[in-house]
Structures are given as C-alpha cells and as structure tokens.
C-alpha positions as CSV (number, residue, x, y, z in Angstrom):
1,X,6.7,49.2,3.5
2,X,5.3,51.9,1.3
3,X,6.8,55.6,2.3
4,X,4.6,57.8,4.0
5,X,4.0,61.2,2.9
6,X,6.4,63.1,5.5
7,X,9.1,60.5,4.5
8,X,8.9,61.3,1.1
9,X,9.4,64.8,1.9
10,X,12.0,63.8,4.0
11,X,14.2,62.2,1.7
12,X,13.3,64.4,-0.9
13,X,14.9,67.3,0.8
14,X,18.2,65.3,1.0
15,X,18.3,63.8,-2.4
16,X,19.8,67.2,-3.7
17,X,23.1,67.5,-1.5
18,X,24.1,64.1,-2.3
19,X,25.6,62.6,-5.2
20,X,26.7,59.4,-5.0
21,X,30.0,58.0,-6.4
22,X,28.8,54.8,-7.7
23,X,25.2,53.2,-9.0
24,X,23.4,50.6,-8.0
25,X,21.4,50.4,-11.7
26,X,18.4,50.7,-9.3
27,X,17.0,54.8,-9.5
28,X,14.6,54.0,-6.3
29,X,17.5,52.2,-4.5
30,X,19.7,55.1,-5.1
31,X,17.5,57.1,-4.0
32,X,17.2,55.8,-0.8
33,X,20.8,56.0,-0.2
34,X,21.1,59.2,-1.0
35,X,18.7,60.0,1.7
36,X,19.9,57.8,4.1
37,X,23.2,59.9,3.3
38,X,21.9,63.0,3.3
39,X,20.3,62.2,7.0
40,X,23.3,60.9,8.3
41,X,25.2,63.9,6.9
42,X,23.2,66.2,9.1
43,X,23.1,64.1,12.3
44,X,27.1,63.5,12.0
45,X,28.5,66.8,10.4
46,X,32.2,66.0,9.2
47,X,32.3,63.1,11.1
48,X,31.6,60.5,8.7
49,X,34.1,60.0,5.5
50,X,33.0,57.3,3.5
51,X,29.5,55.1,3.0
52,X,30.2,51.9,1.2
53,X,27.7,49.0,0.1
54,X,28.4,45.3,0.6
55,X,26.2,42.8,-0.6
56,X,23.9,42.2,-3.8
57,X,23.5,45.8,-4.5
58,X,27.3,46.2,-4.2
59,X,28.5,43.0,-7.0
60,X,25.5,43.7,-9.2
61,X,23.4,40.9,-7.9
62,X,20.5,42.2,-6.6
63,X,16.9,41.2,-6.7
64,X,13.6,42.8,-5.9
65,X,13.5,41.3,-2.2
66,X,17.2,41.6,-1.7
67,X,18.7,43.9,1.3
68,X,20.4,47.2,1.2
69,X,23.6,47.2,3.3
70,X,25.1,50.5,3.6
71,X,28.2,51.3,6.0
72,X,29.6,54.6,7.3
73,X,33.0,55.0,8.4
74,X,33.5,57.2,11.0
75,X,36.2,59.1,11.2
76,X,39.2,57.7,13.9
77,X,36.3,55.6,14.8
78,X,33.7,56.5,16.9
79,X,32.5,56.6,20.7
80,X,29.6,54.6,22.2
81,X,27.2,57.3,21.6
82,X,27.6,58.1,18.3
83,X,27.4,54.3,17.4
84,X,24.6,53.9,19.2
85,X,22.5,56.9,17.7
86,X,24.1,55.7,14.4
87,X,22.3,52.6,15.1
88,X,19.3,54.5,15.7
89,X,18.9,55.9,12.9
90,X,19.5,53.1,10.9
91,X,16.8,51.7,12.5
92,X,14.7,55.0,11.7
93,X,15.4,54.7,8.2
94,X,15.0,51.2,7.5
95,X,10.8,51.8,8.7
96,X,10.9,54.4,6.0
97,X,12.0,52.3,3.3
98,X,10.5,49.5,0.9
99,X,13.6,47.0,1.5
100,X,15.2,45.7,4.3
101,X,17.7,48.2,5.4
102,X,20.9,47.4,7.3
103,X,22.9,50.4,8.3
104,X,26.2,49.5,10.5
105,X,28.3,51.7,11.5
106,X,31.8,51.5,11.2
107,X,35.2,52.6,12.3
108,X,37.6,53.8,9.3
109,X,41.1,52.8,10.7
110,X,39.5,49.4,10.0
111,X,36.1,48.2,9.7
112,X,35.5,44.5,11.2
113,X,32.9,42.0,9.8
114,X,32.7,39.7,6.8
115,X,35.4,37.4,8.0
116,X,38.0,40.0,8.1
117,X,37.5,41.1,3.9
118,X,35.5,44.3,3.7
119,X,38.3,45.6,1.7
120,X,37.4,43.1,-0.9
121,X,33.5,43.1,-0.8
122,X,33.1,46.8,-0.4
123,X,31.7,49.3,-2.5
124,X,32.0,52.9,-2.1
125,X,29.0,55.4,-2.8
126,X,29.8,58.5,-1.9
127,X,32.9,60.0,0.0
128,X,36.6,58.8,0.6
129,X,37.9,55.9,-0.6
130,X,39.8,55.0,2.2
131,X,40.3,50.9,1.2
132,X,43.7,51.4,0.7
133,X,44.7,51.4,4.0
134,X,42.6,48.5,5.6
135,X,44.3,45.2,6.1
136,X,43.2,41.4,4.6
137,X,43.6,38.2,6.5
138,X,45.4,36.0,5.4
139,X,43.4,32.9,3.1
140,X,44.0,30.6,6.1
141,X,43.3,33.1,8.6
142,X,39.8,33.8,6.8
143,X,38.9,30.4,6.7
144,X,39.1,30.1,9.9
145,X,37.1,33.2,10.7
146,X,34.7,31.6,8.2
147,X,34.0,28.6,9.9
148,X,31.7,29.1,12.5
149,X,28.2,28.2,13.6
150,X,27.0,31.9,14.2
151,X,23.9,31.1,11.6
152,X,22.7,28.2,13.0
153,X,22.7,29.4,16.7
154,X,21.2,32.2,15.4
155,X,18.3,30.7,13.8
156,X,17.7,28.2,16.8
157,X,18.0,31.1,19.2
158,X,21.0,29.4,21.8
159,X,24.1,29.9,22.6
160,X,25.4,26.5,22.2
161,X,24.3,23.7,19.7
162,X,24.1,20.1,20.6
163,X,24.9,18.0,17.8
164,X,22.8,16.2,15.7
165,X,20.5,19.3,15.2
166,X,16.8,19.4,15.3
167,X,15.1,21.6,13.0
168,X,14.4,25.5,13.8
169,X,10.8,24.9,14.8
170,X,9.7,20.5,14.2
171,X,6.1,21.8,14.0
172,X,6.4,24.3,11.3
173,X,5.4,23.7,7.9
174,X,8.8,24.9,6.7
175,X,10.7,23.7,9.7
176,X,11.9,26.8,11.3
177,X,13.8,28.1,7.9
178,X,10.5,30.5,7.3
179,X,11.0,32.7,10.0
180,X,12.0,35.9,8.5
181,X,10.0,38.5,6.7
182,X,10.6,39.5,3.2
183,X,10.1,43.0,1.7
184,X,10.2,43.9,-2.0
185,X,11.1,47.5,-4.1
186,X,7.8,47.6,-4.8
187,X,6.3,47.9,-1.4
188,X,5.2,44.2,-1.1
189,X,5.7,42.4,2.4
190,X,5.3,39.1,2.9
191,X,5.6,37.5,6.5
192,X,7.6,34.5,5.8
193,X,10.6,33.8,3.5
194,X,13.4,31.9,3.2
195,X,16.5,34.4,3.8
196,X,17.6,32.8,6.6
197,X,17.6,29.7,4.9
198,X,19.8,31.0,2.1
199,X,22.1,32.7,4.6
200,X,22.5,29.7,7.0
201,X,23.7,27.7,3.9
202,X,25.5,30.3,2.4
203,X,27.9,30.3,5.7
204,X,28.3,26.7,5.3
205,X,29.4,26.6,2.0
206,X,31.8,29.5,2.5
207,X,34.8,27.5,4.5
208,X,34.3,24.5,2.3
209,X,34.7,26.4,-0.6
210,X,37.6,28.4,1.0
211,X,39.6,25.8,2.0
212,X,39.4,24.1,-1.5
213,X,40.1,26.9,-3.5
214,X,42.3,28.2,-0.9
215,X,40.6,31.9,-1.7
216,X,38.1,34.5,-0.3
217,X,34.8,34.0,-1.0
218,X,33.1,37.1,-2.2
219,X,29.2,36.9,-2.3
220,X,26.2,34.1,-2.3
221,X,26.6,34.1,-6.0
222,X,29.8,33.0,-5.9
223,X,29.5,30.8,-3.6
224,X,26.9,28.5,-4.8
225,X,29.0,28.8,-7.9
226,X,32.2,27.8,-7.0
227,X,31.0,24.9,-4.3
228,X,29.3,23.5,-7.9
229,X,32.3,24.4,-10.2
230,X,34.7,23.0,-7.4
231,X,33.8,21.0,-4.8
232,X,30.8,19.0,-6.9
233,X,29.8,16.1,-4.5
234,X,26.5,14.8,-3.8
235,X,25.3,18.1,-2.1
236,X,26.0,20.5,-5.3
237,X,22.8,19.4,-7.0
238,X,20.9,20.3,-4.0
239,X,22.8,23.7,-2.8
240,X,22.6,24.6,-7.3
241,X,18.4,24.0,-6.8
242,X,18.3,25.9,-3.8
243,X,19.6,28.9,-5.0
244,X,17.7,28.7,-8.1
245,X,14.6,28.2,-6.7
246,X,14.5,29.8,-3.7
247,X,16.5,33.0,-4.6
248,X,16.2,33.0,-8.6
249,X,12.7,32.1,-9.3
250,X,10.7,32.9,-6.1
251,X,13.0,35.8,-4.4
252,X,12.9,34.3,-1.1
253,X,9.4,34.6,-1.3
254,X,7.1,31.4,-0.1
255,X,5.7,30.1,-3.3
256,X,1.6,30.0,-3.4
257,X,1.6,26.8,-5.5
258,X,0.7,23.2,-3.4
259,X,3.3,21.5,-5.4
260,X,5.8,24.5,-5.3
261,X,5.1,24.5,-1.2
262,X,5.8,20.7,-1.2
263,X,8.9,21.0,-3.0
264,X,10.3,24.3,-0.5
265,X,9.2,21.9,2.6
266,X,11.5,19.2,1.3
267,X,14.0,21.3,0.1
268,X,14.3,23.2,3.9
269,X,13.8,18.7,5.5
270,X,17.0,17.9,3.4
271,X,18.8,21.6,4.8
272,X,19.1,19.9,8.4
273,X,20.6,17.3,6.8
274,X,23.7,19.6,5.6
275,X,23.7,21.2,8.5
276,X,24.6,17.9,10.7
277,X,27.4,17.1,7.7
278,X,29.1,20.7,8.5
279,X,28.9,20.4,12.0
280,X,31.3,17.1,11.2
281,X,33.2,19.3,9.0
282,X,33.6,21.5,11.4
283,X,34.3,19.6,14.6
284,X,37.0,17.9,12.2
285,X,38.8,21.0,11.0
286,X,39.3,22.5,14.8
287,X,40.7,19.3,15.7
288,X,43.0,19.6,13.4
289,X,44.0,23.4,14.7
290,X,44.9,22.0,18.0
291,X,48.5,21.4,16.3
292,X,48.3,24.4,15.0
293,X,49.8,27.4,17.3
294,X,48.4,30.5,15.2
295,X,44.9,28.5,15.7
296,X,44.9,27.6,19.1
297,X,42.8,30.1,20.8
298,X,40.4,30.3,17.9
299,X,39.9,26.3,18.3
300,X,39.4,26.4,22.5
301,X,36.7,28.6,21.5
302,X,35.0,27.2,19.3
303,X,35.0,24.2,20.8
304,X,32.4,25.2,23.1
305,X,30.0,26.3,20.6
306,X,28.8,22.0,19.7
307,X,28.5,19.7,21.9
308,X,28.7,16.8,20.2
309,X,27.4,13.1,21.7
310,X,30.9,11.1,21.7
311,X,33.8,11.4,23.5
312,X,36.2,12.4,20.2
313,X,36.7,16.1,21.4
314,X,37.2,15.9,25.0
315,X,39.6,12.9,24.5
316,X,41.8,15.2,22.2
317,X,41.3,18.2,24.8
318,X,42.7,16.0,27.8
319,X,45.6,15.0,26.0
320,X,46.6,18.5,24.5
321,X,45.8,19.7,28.3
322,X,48.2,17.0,29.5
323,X,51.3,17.9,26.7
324,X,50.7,21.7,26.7
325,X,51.8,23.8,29.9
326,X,51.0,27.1,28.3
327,X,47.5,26.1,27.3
328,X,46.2,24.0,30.1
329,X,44.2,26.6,32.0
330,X,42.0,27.6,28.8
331,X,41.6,23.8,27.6
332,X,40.7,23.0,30.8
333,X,38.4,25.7,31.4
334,X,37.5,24.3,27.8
335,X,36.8,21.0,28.5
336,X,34.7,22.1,32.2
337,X,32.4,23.9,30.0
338,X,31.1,20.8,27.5
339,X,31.2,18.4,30.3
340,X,28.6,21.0,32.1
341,X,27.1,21.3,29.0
342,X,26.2,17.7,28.4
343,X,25.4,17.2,32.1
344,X,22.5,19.9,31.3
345,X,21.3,17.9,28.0
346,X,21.5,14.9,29.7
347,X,19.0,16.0,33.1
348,X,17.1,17.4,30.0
349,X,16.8,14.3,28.1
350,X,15.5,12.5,31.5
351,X,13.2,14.8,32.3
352,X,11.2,14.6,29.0
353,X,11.3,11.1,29.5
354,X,9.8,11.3,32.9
C-alpha cells in the first residue's frame, strides 16, 4: 500500500543513520530496510547486532510482488517482551510499506527456522556478521526437518489432514490456492494471488529434491530447478510451467485473460493432485524412520499429522510398540491419537450422509 505522508517522513528521518552492508539492486527496497533498521535501532538501543535478509531479495531473485524478509538478531537472545514488541513493529511497518513485509525476530546464539540452514540462506545488511558461529544440520537431519505438511495444514486451516485431500475451498474458482493477497513495489494490491500456491509446492519439492541430491535446498528457484534437472518424472513439466507462469510471467498475480484464468484453474485442479502423491511420499519415508533411532521421535510425531484411510501405519505402529520397550508409551499414545482421529472422520462421514 502506497506510503502515507507521515510515513514518509518517518522513514525519511531514519534513512540517514543507516547504511547497509549489502544491496538488494532495488533503491526503494533498500530504502525500506534502512528504515525498518533505523526504527528498530531506536526501539532496541544496542540490543540488536545483526539484520539479515533471506529469501528473493537475499539470492537475487526478486520480483515486483515478491516479499521482504528481514531478521534481527538479538543479542543473547531476547525475552518475551522484547519479541513480542519486536513483533509489533514488524507488523507496524509492514502497513507502511508497498510489499509484503515479514520482520522475525531472532535470537543470535542461533536463529531457528528454514529447516535448520539460516546460516546458508542468510544475508547480512547491516551489522555483525555473526554466521560463523551458528550450527548446520546435518543433509539427513534437514531432510527430515524438511518433510512436513506445515503448508498444507496451513492452507486448509486444521491441525490434522486426512488423506486423500480435498481442495482449499471445492467452490472456489481457484480451489482454495487464491487466498492470499498480493502487493507490488509500485503500490498495486490485488486481493487474490497465487503465493500460497507456490509456497505449498515449493515445500513439497524441497524433501524430494533433498533426498536425491542428498543436499540443502536453498531457494524456490532452485528448487524448481533442480527437481527438473534431477528428479525429471512426470510432474517436472508441470512444477517447470508453474513456476513460469505463475511466478515468471504473471508475479503471483491472477491473470485477467479467460483463457489465462482457465489455464491457472487447471493448473491449481492438477496441484491437489501432487499434493495426494507427497502425502504417499511422505507417509512412506516416516515409515521408514521407525528403524531409524536418530528419527524416532521426529516420526511418532509426524505420524499424527495424516490420517490416512488404511491400516498400513497403525499396523507398523503396533508392532514397533510390541518390539520396543523404550518407545511404547509415545507410539501408543501415537497410535490412540489416529484411531480417535478416524473415529471423528468417520461420525463425520455419517452424519453428512444422514
């Protein structure tokens, strides 16, 4: 949204204390970092020693309607108040800027978040650079941060999925994957877009990717990059349109067009599609991590996040229960959980029916 004049007056009084380490190429982006800087700097005197950028406008990436992601380290971390006034002005100064404006705070002993590889993916604009020091999970400890269903729960609004998924929102002209607003440099808003579209298939291609290259993943770029340069099966023609439609050509903006429209609505029909073939994908790989000790807790969780119509995963649940002393309260506690779970679906299932 356009700035107001007493934001612009605002920022402008903070632009000249702060000069920022690295560029974005963007003078207007910059610009609003070094006010959002210069606002934090006065809020949180000497207690803040580094901002970094992850994202598009941290790998060189960025497009009009892409978001700004800024991070300040606090100092030997921070206490609930400070985050929680950090987080309020954030909030403050995402309403006075064009772009969608993510300001997390963060502790600098280390900094959690993006699958354990802020170290990798940050960018430092002004301050320390305190990287050094932060640790990296290992490859197969990040993949199996990485594979996870946070998106799709997300964009369905629940806490647990039941497998196969419906779309977002059946009725919807774009099934649900519309739903969040897009904002552009040059002031533009537009009510729908397809971010969450691009984000929910960007976390599934992450741990597929991962696990074949047996490497971190380090934007949306890449991604759709490497799942085309090295995994190349019958969804890489889809995911490679996606991305060059939907983010390339019409900046997760809706397209105006009829034939343009038609194409996004079949593009975001064949999305649920995918996501049903990683829910298999996933439901396989924490299978697997049920014979593997460093996974176990990870897996138990996870478990309960799909609950999936057959009896595959509670039949491997009972008999790890049965062989594993140590375990048996959590898989049991585990395996109570989906069988409530599908009780529920199924007294829901009946009662539409009725």
């Amino acid at each position: 949204m356009p700035l107001s004049e007493e934001d612009e007056n605002l920022l402008e009084n903070t632009l000249n204390s702060v000069s920022l380490t690295n560029s974005t190429g963007y003078s207007q982006v910059d610009q609003i970092i070094q006010g959002v800087i210069g606002i934090f700097e006065r809020i949180f005197p000497d207690r803040i020693c580094s901002y970094y950028l992850v994202g598009s406008y941290a790998n060189g990436t960025a497009i009009s309607t892409s978001d700004l992601d800024i991070h300040p380290l606090f100092k030997g971390g921070y206490s609930k108040k400070e985050r929680s006034k950090a987080r309020q002005i954030g909030w403050l100064c995402d309403l006075m800027t064009p772009i969608e404006l993510g300001i997390s705070p963060k502790d600098d002993r280390q900094p959690v978040g993006y699958n354990g590889i802020f170290k990798l993916i940050g960018r430092l604009v002004y301050g320390e650079e305190v990287r050094d020091t932060f640790p990296i999970p290992s490859v197969d400890e990040y993949i199996r941060n990485c594979m996870n269903v946070i998106n799709q729960k997300d964009i369905r609004d629940r806490e647990v999925l039941i497998y196969p998924l419906d779309f977002p929102d059946p009725e919807g002209e774009f099934f649900g994957y519309d739903q969040r607003e897009v904002y552009s440099l040059n002031g533009a808003q537009y009510p729908k877009g397809t971010k969450d579209l691009i984000a929910l298939l960007y976390q599934i291609i992450i741990p597929i990717v991962a696990i074949e290259t047996h490497s971190y993943v380090l934007g949306k770029s890449e991604a759709f990059q490497l799942y085309r340069n090295h995994i190349n099966d019958a969804w890489a023609d889809f995911l490679t349109d996606i991305w060059e439609t939907c983010r390339t050509q019409w900046e997760y903006c809706i397209p105006e067009e009829a034939h343009a429209k038609q194409k996004l609505r079949s593009i975001c029909e064949k999305a649920l599609e995918l996501e049903n073939h990683y829910l298999l994908i996933y439901r396989d790989f924490w299978l697997k991590k049920l014979n593997d000790t460093s996974s176990l807790p990870q897996a138990l969780f996870r478990f309960t996040d799909v609950i999936y119509p057959d009896d595959e995963v509670l039949n491997a649940l009972k008999a790890f229960e049965h062989s594993n002393e140590r375990w048996m309260h959590i898989a049991n506690d585990t395996i109570e959980r989906i069988e409530c779970c599908r009780q529920d679906v199924t007294l829901c299932s009946e009662a539409k029916r009725e």
